[in-house]
Structure formats: structure tokens, C-alpha cells
N, C-alpha and C positions, 0 to 999 in steps of 0.2 A: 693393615695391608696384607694381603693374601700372593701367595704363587698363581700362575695362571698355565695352566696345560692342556694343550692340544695333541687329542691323541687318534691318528686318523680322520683328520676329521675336512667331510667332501662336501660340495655345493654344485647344485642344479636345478636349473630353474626349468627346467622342461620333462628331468626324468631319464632323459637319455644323456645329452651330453652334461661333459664337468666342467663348469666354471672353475672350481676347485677340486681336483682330483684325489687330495689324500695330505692332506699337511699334520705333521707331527712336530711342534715350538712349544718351548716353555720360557715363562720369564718369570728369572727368579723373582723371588720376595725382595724388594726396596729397590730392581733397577729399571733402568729408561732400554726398552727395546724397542727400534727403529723397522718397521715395515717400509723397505724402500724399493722402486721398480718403476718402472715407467709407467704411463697411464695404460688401463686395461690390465695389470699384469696378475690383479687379485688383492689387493695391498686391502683396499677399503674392504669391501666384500668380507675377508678375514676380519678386518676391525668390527664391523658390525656384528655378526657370528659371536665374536667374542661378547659385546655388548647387549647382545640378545636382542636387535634392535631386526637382523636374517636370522630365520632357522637354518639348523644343519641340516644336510640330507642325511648323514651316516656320520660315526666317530663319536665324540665326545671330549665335552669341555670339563674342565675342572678346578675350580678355587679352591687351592690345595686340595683337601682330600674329597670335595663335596661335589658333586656331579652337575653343574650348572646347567646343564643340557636343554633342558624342557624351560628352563625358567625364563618369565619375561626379564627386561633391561631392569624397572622396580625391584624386584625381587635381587637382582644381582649385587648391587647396590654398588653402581658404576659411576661415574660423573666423566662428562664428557667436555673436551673445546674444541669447538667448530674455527674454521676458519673465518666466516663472518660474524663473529661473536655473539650472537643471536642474543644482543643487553633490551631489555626496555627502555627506552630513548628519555622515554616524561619520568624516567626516575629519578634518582640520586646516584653515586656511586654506591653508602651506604646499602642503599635498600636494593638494590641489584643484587648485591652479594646476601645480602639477610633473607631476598625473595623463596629460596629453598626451606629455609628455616618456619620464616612467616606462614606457609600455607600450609606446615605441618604443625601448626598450633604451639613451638615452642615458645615458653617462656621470655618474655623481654629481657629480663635480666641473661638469660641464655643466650640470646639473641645478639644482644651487642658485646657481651663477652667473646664470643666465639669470631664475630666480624671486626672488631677492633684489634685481634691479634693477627688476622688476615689481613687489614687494612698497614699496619706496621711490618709484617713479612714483605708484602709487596708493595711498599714505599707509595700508598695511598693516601695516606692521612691529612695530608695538605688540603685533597681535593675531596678530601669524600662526602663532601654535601651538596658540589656539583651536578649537573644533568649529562650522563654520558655522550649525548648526543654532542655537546661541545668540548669534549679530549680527543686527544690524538687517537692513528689508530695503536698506536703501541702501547698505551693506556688503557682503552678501552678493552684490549686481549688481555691485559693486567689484570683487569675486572673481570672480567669473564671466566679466567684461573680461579680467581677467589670465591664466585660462586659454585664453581667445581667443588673444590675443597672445603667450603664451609657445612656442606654434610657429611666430612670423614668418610670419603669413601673409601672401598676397597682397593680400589683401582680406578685412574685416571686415565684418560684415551685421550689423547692428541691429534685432530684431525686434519692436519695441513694448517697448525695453528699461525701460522705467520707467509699465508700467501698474499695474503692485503696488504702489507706494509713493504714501504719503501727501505731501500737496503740498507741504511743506518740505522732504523729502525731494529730490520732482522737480527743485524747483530748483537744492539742491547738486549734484544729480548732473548735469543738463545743464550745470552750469559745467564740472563733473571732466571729463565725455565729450569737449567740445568741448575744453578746455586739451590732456587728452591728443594728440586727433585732431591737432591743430595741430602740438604739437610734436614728435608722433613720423610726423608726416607721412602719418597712415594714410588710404589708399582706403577709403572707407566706403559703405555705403551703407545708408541709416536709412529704415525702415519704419514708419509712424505715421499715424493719423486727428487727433490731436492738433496744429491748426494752431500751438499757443505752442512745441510741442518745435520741429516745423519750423526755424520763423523764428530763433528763438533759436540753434540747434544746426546748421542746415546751412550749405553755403556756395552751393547754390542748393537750388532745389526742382523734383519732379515731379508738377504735380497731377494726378489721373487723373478719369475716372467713367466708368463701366461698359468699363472697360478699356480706354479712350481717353487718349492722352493731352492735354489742356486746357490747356499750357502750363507751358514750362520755363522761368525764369530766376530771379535772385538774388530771396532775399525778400523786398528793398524794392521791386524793382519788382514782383511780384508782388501786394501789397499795392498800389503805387500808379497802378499799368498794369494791371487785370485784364487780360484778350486774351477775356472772355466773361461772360458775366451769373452763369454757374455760379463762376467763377472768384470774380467779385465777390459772390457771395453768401457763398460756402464760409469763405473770408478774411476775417476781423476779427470781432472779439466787443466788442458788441453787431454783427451782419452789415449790411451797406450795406441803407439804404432805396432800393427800388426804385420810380419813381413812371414809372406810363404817361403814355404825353401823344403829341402827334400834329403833325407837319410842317405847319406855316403859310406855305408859300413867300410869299415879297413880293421884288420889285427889288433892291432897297438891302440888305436886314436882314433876309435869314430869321428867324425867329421859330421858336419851340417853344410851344403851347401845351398845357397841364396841362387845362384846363377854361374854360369862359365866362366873360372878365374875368382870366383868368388864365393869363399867359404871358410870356417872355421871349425876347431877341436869342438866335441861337445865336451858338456858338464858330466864330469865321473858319474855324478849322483845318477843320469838318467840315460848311461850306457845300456844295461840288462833292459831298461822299457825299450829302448830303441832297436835294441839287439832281437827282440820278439815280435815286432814289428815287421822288424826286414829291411834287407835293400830298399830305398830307394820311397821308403814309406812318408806321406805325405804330412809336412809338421808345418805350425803356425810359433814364430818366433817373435815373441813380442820384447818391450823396450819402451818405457817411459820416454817422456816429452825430456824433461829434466835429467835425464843417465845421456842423451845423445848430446854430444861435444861438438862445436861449432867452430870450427877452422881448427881443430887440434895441429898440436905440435908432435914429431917424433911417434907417428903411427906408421903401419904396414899398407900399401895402397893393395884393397882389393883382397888381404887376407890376411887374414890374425894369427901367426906363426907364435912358437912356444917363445919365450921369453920374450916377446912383443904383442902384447894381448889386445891392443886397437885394432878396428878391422875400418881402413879410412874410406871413405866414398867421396867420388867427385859428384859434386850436382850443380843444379841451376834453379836458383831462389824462383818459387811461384809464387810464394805472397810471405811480405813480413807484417805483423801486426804488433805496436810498441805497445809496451803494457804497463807502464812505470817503472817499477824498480825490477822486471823483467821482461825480454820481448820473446814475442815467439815466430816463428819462421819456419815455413814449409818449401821444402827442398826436393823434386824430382831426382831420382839417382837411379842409375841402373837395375835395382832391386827393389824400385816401388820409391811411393811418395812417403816423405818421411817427414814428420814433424820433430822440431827440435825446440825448447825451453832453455833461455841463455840469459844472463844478466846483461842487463841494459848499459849502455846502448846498443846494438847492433847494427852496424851502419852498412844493411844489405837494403837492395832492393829488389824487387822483380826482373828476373832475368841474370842477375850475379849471379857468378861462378863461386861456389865453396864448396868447402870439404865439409864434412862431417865424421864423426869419432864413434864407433859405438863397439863398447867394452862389454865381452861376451861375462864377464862378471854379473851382468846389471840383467843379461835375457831372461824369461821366462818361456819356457818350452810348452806348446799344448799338442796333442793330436788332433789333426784337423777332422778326423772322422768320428772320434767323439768329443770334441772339445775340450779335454780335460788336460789339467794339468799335470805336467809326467813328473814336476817335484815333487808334488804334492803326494804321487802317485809310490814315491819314493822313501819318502820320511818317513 
């Protein structure tokens, strides 16, 4: 398994403009790194690049120390999983995964040595005399893995391996894919719009939009650091509530205010960025689905005073949606539409009156003029 590094490296398919303006990603030797973005954002584009499957326009790639640049996908010696598993239907399980082997003249005794230990890794062996064409889809991506792997490649690429299969499905197999990855140590590198595959399945992330890239690092802090407002929007289901509001310098206790009668202390950490800013500078305060409190007890209506850190809002339910073991609910309030995440049941419906609790502990501060986050900006 090799490192994989991108260093500058731009796409253009006309000369003038950039598909891919300038990306600079590495993934180290033996982890699973997640190209995640919505469609259009550059995600595939880069995986192929990688793959030698696109030339670059400018930059350069690298397996570890060797310039992979010019070299075709052969040469790289990449193995790929599509998301329609692209198996031979009249085969066997068997011979699916020997098929890379077979047409490079290896040895029979090589041959089922190397796919019988593939066959037992990925819980095949029952079936592997079968005709793919009649296993499930979450079997037949099993197979398709195994043909990946049964040429030891350098690196493995994940193409939206699991958009065919139904959601039971998805989740056995993101356990299989990551259990594998882990323990056979593979350089990976995973392809997906799907933030759940992400988190679950990588061991960092790359978000991109419009072929930028918006911030690398492990999933937790990506979830709890955005590094931008697209970041925090993109990340988490139900998506972070974003609420305007505008810089209240004062001496003592900068202030955030939402609206008239309604405001709170900012966070120490992001006094000095607010203070350079100025009066009255225009900020995006964000707040998980899950931090907002749904009928709280013993809060401040309308403003979060020092030893009373709730800041309460009256509203009126626009839609509740049950969700099992939690519901979610969206609440019109003075200060914008708010969604709230609450343990079930919630017994609101459209058009109720509640409150809502939201602990200025739990905010995330961005500027709205460049999107960025002012902790982040701080740390």
C-alpha cells in the first residue's frame, strides 16, 4: 500500500475554466479518506485523476515518492469498486474474483490460493460456486471487493460503492468495508455524497464544493469544528440552524444580538475577531438540531443573562416529524425558523405554542462575509 499525494493539482476540460482549481490532499499509507460534497462538487473528477482513469491539467500526483502523473490507471496499479459492481453475471463467485488473476496468466495454484483467502476475509465461501447474477446486492459488492483486492493493489477507490443497496443492506456493508480496510491495512480512498457513509466509514474526510476543497479532518471534528457555514450546513441530518444576528460591541461584554430584546454575551474565545470587525458586523450563529431544548424549564425569555445561560424563544410548531426513538420539529420564532431534535415523544403539532432553549454554550459563530468560522479563527 502506498501514500497518495496531491500537490496542486487543477482540471480543465476546455483550457480556460477550472473544474478543479488547485487541490492539495494526501492520504496517508493504510487510511480510508472520504471525498464528500454534493453532486457536481469535483469529488469523482479528483478520484479519477487519482486513478489515471482524467489527466491533470497542472500539479502532480504521487505514490509516495514516485511521480504518478503521466502514468496510465495499469501502470498505477489501482483496483477500483464501482457502484454497479460491474461482476460477470455467467460466472461463479469464484471466477469473478480470480478473473484479474486469470487473464494475467497466473498460476492455478496462485490463483485459488490468493481467492480462497479473499473468499474467507469476505464471508464468501458458502457461496462461491454460485452465478452472481443470483446473490443479493450486498453480496455481489462483496465480490466485487474481492476482485479489487485479489491483485494487491496499491490502492483501493470506492466509487459510491453502496448507492444500489437498500438501507439494511448499507449498513452491513459499511461495517464489512471498514472491518476489511482496517485490517488489511488498505489505502483507500472513498467517493460519496452520503455524509452517514462518510463518518461511519472514513478515518478522515475531504469536503469539497465546486471543486474546492472546504476542509479536511477526522469526522468528529468535522461535525464539531465546521471550518465554514457550507461545512456546517452540509454535515448532520436534520442540517445545523443557521440564525442571523449582528455584533453589539459594549466594554465589558460584547453582545450578539438576534433581534430587538433579543440577544446574548458572546464566547471570550471570539471577542478580538468581533472586536476587528466592528459595530454592528454582520454574523451567522449557528446551533445543532439536538443542542435546541424543546419546552425547557427555568430559562431567560428573550435573553441569556450571566448566570442564566438559556436564551428562551416563544414559537409556533410548523411541522413535527416522529422519528422513533426521536422526533424532530420545526418551530417559527421571532428570530427565524428553528429546528429542534428532542427525544420522543413529542406531543406538538402544527400550529402549537412552545418554547424553545438554546444554550449559547452549544453556538458556533461564522462571519457571514466570509463564511468562516471565528473559533476556529481563534484556536
Amino acid at each position: 500500500m502506498k501514500e497518495v499525494r496531491l500537490e496542486n493539482v487543477t482540471k480543465s476540460y476546455d483550457g480556460v475554466s477550472l473544474a478543479i482549481p488547485g487541490i492539495s490532499l494526501v492520504c496517508v499509507r493504510g487510511e480510508m479518506l472520504a471525498l464528500l460534497g454534493p453532486s457536481g462538487c469535483g469529488k469523482s473528477t479528483t478520484l479519477k485523476m487519482i486513478a489515471g482513469i482524467e489527466s491533470i491539467s497542472d500539479g502532480a500526483i504521487f505514490f509516495d515518492d514516485t511521480d504518478v502523473s503521466d502514468l496510465d490507471t495499469a501502470s498505477r496499479n489501482v483496483a477500483m469498486v464501482f457502484e454497479d459492481y460491474a461482476l460477470y453475471p455467467h460466472l461463479t463467485v469464484f471466477d469473478n474474483i480470480a478473473f484479474p488473476l486469470s487473464i494475467r496468466g497466473k498460476p492455478k495454484a496462485e490463483i485459488s490460493e490468493r481467492v480462497e483467502r479473499l473468499l474467507k476475509l469476505l464471508g464468501l465461501r458458502d457461496i462461491s460456486g454460485e452465478k452472481v447474477q443470483q446473490l443479493s446486492g450486498g453480496a455481489q459488492q462483496r465480490v466485487s471487493i474481492g476482485r479489487a483486492l485479489v491483485r494487491e493493489p496499491d490502492l483501493i477507490m470506492f466509487d459510491e460503492p453502496l448507492s444500489h443497496l437498500d438501507s439494511d443492506q448499507k449498513v452491513q456493508l459499511r461495517t464489512e468495508i471498514k472491518r476489511l480496510q482496517q485490517t488489511s491495512k488498505l489505502t483507500s480512498v472513498l467517493v460519496t455524497h452520503d455524509q452517514n457513509e462518510a463518518i461511519s466509514m472514513a478515518d478522515r474526510i475531504a469536503v469539497m464544493d465546486k471543486g474546492v476543497l472546504q476542509q479536511v479532518d477526522t469526522p468528529s471534528a468535522i461535525y464539531n469544528q465546521p471550518a465554514n457555514i457550507f461545512v456546517a450546513s452540509f454535515i448532520g441530518e436534520p442540517p445545523m440552524n443557521m440564525l442571523e444576528g449582528t455584533y453589539a460591541g459594549a466594554e465589558s461584554q460584547p453582545r450578539i444580538r438576534f433581534a430587538a430584546q433579543c440577544d446574548f454575551t458572546a464566547a471570550e474565545q471570539v471577542w478580538s475577531q468581533l472586536d476587528q470587525r466592528g459595530d454592528g458586523a454582520a454574523l451567522v450563529i449557528g446551533i445543532r438540531p439536538e443542542d435546541v431544548q424543546v419546552n425547557p424549564a427555568q430559562a431567560t425569555p428573550g435573553r441569556a443573562a450571566p448566570g442564566r445561560a438559556t436564551l428562551l424563544l416563544s414559537g409556533r410548531v410548523y411541522a413535527h416529524e416522529p422519528g422513533g426513538d426521536s422526533d424532530v420539529v420545526t418551530v417559527d420564532t421571532p428570530i427565524g425558523r428553528i429546528v429542534a431534535e428532542a427525544p420522543a415523544p413529542l406531543l406538538l403539532a402544527a400550529g402549537d405554542s412552545v418554547e424553545l432553549g438554546l444554550e449559547p454554550t452549544h453556538f458556533h459563530y461564522f462571519c457571514k462575509v466570509t463564511g468562516r468560522n471565528l473559533l476556529l479563527e481563534t484556536a
